[in-house]
C-alpha positions in Angstrom: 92.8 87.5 203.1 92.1 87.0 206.9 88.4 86.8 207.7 88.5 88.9 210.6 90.2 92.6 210.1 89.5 95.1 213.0 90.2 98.4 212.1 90.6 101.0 214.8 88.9 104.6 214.0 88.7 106.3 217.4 89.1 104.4 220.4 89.9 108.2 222.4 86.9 109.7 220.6 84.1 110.1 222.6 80.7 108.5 220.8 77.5 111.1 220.0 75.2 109.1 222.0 76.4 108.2 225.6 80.0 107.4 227.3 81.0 103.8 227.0 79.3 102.7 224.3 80.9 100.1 221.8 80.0 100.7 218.2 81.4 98.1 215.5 80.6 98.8 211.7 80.3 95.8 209.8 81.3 95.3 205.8 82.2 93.1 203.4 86.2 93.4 202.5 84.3 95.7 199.4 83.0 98.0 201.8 79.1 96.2 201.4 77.6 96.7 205.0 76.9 93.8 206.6 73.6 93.0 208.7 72.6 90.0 211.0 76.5 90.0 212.2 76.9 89.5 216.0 78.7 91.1 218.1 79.8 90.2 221.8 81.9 91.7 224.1 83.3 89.6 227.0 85.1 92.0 229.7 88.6 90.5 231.4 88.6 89.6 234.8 85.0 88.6 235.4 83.5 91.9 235.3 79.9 92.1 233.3 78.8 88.7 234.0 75.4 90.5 234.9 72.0 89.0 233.7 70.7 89.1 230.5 69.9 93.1 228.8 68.5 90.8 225.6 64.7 92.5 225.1 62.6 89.9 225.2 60.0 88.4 224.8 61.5 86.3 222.1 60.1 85.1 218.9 60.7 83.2 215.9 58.1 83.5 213.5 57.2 81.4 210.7 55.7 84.0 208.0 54.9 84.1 204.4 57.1 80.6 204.2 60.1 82.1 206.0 61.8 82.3 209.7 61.4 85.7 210.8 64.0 87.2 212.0 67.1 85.7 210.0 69.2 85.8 213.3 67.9 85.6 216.9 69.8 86.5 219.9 68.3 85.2 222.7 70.3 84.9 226.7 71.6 81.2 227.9 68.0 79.9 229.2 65.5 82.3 227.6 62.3 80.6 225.7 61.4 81.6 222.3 58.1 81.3 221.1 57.5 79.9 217.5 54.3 81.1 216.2 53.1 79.9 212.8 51.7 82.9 211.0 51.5 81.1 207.5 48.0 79.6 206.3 49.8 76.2 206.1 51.7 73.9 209.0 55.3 74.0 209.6 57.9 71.6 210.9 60.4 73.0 212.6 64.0 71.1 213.5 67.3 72.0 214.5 70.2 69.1 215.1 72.5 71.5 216.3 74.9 70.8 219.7 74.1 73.3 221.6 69.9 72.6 221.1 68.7 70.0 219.5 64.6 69.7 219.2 61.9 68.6 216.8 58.3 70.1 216.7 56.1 68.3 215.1 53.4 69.5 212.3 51.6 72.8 213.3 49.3 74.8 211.6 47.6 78.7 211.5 47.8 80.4 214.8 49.6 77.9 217.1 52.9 78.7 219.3 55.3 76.1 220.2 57.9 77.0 223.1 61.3 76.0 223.1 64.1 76.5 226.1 67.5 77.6 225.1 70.0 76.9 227.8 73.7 76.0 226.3 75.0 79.0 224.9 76.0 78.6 220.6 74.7 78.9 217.6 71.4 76.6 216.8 70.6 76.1 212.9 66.4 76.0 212.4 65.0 74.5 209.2 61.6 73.1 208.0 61.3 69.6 207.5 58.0 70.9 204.8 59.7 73.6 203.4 63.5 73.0 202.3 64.3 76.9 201.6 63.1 78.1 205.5 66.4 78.3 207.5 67.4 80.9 210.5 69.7 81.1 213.1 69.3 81.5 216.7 72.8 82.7 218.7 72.2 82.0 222.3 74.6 84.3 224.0 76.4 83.9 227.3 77.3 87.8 228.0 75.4 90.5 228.8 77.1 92.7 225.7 75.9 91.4 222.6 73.7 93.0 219.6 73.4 92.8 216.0 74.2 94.3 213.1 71.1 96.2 211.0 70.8 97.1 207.6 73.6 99.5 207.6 76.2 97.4 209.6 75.8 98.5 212.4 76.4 97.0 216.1 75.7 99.4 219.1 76.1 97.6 222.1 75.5 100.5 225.2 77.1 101.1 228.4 79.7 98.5 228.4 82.7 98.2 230.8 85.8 100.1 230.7 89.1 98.3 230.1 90.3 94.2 228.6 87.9 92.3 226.7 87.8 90.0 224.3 85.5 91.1 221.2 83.8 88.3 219.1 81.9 88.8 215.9 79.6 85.8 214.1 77.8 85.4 211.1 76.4 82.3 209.6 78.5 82.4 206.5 81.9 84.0 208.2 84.5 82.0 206.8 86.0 80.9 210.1 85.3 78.3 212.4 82.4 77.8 213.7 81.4 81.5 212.1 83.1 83.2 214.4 86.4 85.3 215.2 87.3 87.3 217.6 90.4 89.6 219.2 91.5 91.1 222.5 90.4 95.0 222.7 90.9 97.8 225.5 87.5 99.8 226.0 88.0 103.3 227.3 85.9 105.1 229.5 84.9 107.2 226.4 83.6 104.4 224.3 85.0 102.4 221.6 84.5 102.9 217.6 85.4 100.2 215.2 85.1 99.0 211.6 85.0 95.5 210.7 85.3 93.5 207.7 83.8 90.3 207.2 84.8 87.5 204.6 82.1 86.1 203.8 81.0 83.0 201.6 78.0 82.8 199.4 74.7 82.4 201.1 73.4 78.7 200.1 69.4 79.8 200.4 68.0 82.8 199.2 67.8 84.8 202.4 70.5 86.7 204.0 73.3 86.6 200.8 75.8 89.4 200.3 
């Protein structure tokens, strides 16, 4: 079974909620909604190469012996704060290509900064704490978002016409967690459903 299977539900339809939008439901070949799936949108032909709509500030928390959120998207050169909420100290790592940092020991209260400026995906973990792990996607368009609870993407008031659509997920059985397809946005707005195959979730945050 392919990992990646786009269905199309209404691409003439126009969406409840404002013209252009670009809605993608995420599931599990079962029909299991999906969350912390992103979603990015790169228009043809240069168009939306804009700054950053990401909401920042950004922040990865260490809380009750976990990364909070599970999945950060963060713009090519934002900082994200790492505040240690937990009563204990933390070690925070990631070897990854696209950032690769250390920071040392810190306890209750303390923030550590860290630049992100090479788009990818950046794997965090705990050098005290084996079962901590989170992601952080750095993103290098303007139209990304990520699934919630129910599976749902939104991404708002994107760009009539080509674009390539990518979807990740940090156990997407693809490489490099990732697929993606060419799509046509109308002017209308686009819906879509999407079905994720996904392999077992090693720790136990984030399984499906």
């Amino acid at each position: 079974m392919r990992a990646f299977i786009p269905l199309l539900i209404a691409a003439s339809v126009a969406l409840p909620a404002r013209a252009a939008d670009l809605v993608v439901n995420v599931t599990t070949p079962a029909g299991k909604p999906v969350a912390n799936a992103v979603v990015m949108l790169r228009p043809h032909g240069g168009a939306g190469r804009a700054a950053s709509r990401q909401p920042g500030p950004f922040v990865m928390a260490q809380k009750d012996m976990q990364f909070d959120p599970f999945v950060l998207i963060v713009p090519v050169g934002a900082e994200v704060r790492f505040p240690n909420l937990d009563p204990f100290r933390h070690h925070v790592y990631s070897f990854s290509p696209s950032k690769t940092f250390e920071l040392k020991l810190y306890g209750k209260d303390e923030t550590r900064i860290v630049r992100f400026d090479r788009p990818g995906v950046v794997v965090l973990g705990c050098n005290i704490h084996d079962n901590m792990t989170a992601y952080i996607r750095v993103v290098d368009t303007p139209f990304a978002a990520k699934s919630g609870p129910s599976g749902e993407a939104v991404i708002r008031d994107v760009p009539s016409g080509a674009a390539t659509l990518s979807v990740w997920h940090p156990f997407l059985k693809a490489k490099g967690g990732e697929e993606s397809r060419d799509v046509v946005v109308p002017a209308a707005g686009l819906r879509l459903a999407q079905s994720l195959d996904l392999r077992n979730a090693p720790l136990r945050r984030g399984g499906y």
